[in-house]
C-alpha positions as CSV (number, residue, x, y, z in Angstrom):
1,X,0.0,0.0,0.0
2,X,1.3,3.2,-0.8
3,X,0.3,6.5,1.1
4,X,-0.1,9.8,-1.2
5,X,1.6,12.9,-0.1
6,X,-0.6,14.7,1.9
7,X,-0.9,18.4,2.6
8,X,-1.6,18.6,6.1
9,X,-3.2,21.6,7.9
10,X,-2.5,22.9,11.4
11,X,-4.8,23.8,13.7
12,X,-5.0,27.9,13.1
13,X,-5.2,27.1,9.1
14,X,-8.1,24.6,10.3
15,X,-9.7,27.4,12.4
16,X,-9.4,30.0,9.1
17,X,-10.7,27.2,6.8
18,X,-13.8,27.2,9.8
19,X,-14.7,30.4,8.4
20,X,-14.7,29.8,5.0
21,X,-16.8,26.7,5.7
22,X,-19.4,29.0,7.4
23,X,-19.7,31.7,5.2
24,X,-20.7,28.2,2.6
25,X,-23.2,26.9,5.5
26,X,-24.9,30.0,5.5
27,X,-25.1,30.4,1.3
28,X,-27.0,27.1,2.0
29,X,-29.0,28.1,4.0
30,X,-30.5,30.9,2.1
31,X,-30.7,29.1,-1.0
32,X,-32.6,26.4,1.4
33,X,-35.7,29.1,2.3
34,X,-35.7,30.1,-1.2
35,X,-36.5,26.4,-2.6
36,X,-40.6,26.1,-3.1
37,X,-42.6,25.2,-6.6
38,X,-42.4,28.5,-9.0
39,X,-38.7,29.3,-8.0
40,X,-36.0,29.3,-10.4
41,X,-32.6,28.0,-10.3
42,X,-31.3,31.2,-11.9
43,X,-33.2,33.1,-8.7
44,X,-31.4,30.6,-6.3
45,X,-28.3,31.3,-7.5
46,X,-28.1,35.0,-7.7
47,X,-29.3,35.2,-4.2
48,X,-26.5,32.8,-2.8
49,X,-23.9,34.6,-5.0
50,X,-25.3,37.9,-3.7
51,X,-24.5,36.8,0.0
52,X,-20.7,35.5,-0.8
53,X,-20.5,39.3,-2.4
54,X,-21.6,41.2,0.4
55,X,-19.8,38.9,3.1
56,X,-16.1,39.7,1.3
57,X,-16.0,35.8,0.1
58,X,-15.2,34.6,-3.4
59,X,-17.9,32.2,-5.2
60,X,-15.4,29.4,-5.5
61,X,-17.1,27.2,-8.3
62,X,-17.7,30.4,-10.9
63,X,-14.9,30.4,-13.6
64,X,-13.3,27.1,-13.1
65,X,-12.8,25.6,-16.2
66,X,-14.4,22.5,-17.4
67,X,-12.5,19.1,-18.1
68,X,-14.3,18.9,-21.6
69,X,-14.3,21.9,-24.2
70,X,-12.2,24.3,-21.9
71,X,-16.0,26.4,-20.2
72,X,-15.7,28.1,-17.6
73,X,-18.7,27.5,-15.0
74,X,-20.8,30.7,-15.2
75,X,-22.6,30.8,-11.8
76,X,-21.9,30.3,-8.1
77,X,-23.6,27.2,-7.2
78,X,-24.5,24.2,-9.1
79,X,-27.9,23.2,-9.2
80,X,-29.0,20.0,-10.5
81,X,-32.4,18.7,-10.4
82,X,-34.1,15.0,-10.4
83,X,-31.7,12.9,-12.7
84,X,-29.5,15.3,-12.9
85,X,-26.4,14.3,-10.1
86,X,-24.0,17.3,-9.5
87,X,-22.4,20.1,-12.2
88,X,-25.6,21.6,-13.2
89,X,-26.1,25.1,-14.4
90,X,-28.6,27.8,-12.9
91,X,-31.7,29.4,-15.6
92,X,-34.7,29.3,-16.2
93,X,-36.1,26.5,-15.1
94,X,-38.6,26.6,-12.5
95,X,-38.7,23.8,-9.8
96,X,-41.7,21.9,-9.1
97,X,-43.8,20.0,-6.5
98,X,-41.9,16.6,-6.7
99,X,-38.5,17.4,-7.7
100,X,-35.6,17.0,-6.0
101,X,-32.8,19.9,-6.1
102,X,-28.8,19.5,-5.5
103,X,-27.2,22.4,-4.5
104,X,-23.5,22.4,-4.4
105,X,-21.4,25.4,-3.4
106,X,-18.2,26.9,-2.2
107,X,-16.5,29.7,-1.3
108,X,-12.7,31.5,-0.7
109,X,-12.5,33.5,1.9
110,X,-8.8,35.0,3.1
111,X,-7.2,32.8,1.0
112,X,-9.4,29.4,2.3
113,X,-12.0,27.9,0.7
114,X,-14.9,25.6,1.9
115,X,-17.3,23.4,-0.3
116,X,-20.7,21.6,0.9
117,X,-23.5,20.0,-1.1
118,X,-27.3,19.2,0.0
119,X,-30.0,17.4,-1.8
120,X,-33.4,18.7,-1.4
121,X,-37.1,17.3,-1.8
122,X,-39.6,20.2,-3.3
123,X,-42.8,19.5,-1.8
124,X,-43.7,15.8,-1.6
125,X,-42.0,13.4,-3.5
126,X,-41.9,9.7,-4.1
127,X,-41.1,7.6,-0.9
128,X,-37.9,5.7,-3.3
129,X,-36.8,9.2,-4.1
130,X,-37.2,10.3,-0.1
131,X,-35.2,6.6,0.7
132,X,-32.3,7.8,-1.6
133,X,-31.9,11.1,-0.1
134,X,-31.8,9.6,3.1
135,X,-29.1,7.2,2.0
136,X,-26.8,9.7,0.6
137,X,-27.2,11.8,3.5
138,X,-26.6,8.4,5.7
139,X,-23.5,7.9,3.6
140,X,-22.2,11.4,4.5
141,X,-23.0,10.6,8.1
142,X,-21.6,7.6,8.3
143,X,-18.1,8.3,6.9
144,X,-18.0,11.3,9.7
145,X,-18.5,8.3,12.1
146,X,-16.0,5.6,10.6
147,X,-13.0,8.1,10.5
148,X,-12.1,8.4,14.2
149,X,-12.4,4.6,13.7
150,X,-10.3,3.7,11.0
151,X,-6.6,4.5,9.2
152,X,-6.8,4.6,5.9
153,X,-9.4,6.3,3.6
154,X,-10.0,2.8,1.5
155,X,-11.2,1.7,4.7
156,X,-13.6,4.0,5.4
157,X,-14.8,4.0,1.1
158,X,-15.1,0.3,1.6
159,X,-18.1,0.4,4.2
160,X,-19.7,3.5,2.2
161,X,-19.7,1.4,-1.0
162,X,-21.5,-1.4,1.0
163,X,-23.9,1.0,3.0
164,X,-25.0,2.1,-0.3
165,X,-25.7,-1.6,-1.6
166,X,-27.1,-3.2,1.1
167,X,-29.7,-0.3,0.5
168,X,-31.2,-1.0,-2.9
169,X,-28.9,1.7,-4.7
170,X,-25.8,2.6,-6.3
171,X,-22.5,4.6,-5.9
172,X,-21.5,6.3,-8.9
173,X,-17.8,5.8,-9.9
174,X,-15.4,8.2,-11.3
175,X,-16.7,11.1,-9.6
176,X,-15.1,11.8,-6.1
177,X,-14.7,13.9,-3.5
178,X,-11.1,15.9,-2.8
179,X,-8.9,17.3,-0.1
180,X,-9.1,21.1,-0.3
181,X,-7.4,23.8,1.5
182,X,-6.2,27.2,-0.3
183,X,-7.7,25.2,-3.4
184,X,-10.9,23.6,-4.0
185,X,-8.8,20.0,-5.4
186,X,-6.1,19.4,-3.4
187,X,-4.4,15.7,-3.5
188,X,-5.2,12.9,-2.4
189,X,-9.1,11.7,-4.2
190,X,-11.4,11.4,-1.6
191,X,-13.5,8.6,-3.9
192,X,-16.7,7.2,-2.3
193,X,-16.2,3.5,-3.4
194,X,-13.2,0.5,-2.8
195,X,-10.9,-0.4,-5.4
196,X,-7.4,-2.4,-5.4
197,X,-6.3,-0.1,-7.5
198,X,-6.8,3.0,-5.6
199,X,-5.9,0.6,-1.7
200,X,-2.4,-0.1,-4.0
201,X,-1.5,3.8,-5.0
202,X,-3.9,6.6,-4.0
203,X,-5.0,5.5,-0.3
204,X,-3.9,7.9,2.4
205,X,-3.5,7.7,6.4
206,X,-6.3,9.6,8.8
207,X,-4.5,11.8,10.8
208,X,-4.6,15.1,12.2
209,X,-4.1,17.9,9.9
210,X,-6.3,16.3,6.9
211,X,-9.0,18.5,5.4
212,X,-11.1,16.5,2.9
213,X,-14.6,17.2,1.2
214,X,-16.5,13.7,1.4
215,X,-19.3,14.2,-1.4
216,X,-21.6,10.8,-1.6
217,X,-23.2,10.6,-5.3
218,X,-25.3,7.7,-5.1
219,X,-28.2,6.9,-8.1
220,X,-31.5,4.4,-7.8
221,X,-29.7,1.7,-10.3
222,X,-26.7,2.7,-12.3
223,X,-22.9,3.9,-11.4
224,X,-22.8,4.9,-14.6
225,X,-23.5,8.8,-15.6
226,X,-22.9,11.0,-18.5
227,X,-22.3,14.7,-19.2
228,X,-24.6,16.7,-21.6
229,X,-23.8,19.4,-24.3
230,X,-23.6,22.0,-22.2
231,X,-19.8,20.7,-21.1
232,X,-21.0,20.5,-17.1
233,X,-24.2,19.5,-16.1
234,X,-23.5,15.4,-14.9
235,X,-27.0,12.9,-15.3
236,X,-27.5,9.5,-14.0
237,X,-27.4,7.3,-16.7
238,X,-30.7,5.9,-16.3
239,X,-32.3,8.6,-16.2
240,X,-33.9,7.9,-12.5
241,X,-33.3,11.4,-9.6
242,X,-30.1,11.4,-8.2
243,X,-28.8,12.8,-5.1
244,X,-25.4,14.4,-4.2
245,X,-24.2,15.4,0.1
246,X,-21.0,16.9,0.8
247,X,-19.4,18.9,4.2
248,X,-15.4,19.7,4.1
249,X,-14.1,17.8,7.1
250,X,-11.2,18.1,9.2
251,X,-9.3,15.4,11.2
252,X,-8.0,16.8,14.3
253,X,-6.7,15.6,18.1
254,X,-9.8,15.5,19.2
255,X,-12.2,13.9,16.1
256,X,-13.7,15.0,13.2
257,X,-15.1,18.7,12.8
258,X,-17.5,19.5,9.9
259,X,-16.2,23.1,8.7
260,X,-19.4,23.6,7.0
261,X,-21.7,22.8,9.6
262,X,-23.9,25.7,11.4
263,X,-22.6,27.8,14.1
264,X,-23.7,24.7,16.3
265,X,-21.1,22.6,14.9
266,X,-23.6,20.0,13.8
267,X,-24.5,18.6,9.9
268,X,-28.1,20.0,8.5
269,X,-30.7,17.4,8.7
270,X,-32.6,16.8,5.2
């Protein structure tokens, strides 16, 4: 097994990187009051890129460029609804009773950034759809639990993987979550799922000082997904909803701390 390089934070840079994390809680939670049938994604996103504005933070996502056809992303948050998993771009459309809405954002603030994702239900929705947001979610919660427990990330990706199966659904593959610090991607992948090849050459050691964003992408029957035309927006292959959690965590002497978390310290509940 061999251990990436890791770029390890100490506890004042964790503290900083606390801030940047609430500044993202807080975008979430206004998007959160804004989400009811006749809203659009557009109107979400201008109001949580208003906030990072008027608080001195940078909208961390807008600009990046994207790994197919060199396009920048043109908003502050992405916001992907039913099948569609993470990556998608605010407009127009207008949500209804019965979707479901992802909403992944980030910000840098004095130099730090912090990153979280939720999955929302609109209204009422289908009791399958409910049972996959509350196994992504669970996902999310239960790698917060396993890391005090374990040493190695593959470890802790190993029991995710199975969670996820022994509940009916699937964890998509290729997509992953990332260490982050003064960038959004730092190294080492933070992937949701076991493989020999990743134990063998990308695994790292849990110990204080890591920073990681653990993002759960989990689909009703298919790990497989595919990006459309517009170069971003990422759908679940079989065209079933899709749900996407995420908090930037940090390993420290005394357990995990969830940087995006409210001013309580504790994960949103869906």
């Amino acid at each position: 097994m061999q251990e990436r390089r890791q770029n390890l934070k100490s506890e004042a840079e964790i503290a900083c990187m606390r801030q940047a994390g609430l500044l993202t809680w807080q975008a979430h939670q206004l998007a959160a009051a804004m989400l009811h049938p006749g809203v659009t994604t557009a109107e979400v996103n201008a109001a949580m890129e208003s906030f990072m504005l008027e608080h001195g933070a940078e909208p961390l996502f807008k600009g990046v460029p994207s790994s197919t056809g060199n396009v920048p992303f043109p908003a502050a948050a992405c916001i992907s609804v039913n099948e569609e998993l993470v990556h998608g771009i605010p407009g127009p459309r207008r949500l209804q009773e019965g979707d479901i809405v992802s909403i992944d954002t980030g910000v840098r603030y004095q130099g730090w950034c912090g990153d979280a994702a939720v999955t929302h239900a609109i209204g009422k929705i289908e009791d399958p759809t409910r049972r996959l947001l509350e196994v992504t979610e669970g996902t999310l919660r239960l790698a917060i639990e396993l890391i005090p427990q374990c040493q190695w990330w593959s470890e802790v990706a190993r029991e995710l993987e199975a969670y996820v199966k022994r509940a009916g659904f699937a964890v998509v593959e290729g997509l992953v979550g990332h260490s982050i610090g003064r960038e959004m991607w730092e190294s080492p992948q933070v992937p949701n799922y076991f493989t020999l090849q990743y134990q063998a050459l990308g695994d790292f050691v849990l110990q204080p000082g890591v920073v990681i964003a653990v993002e759960p992408m989990v689909t009703m029957t298919s790990k497989r997904v595919q990006t459309l035309g517009d170069h971003w927006t990422i759908v679940a292959q079989d065209g079933k909803p899709a749900a996407h959690f995420e908090h930037t965590l940090a390993i420290t002497n005394s357990g995990v701390q969830i940087l995006t978390a409210g001013p309580d310290g504790q994960a949103w509940a869906t």
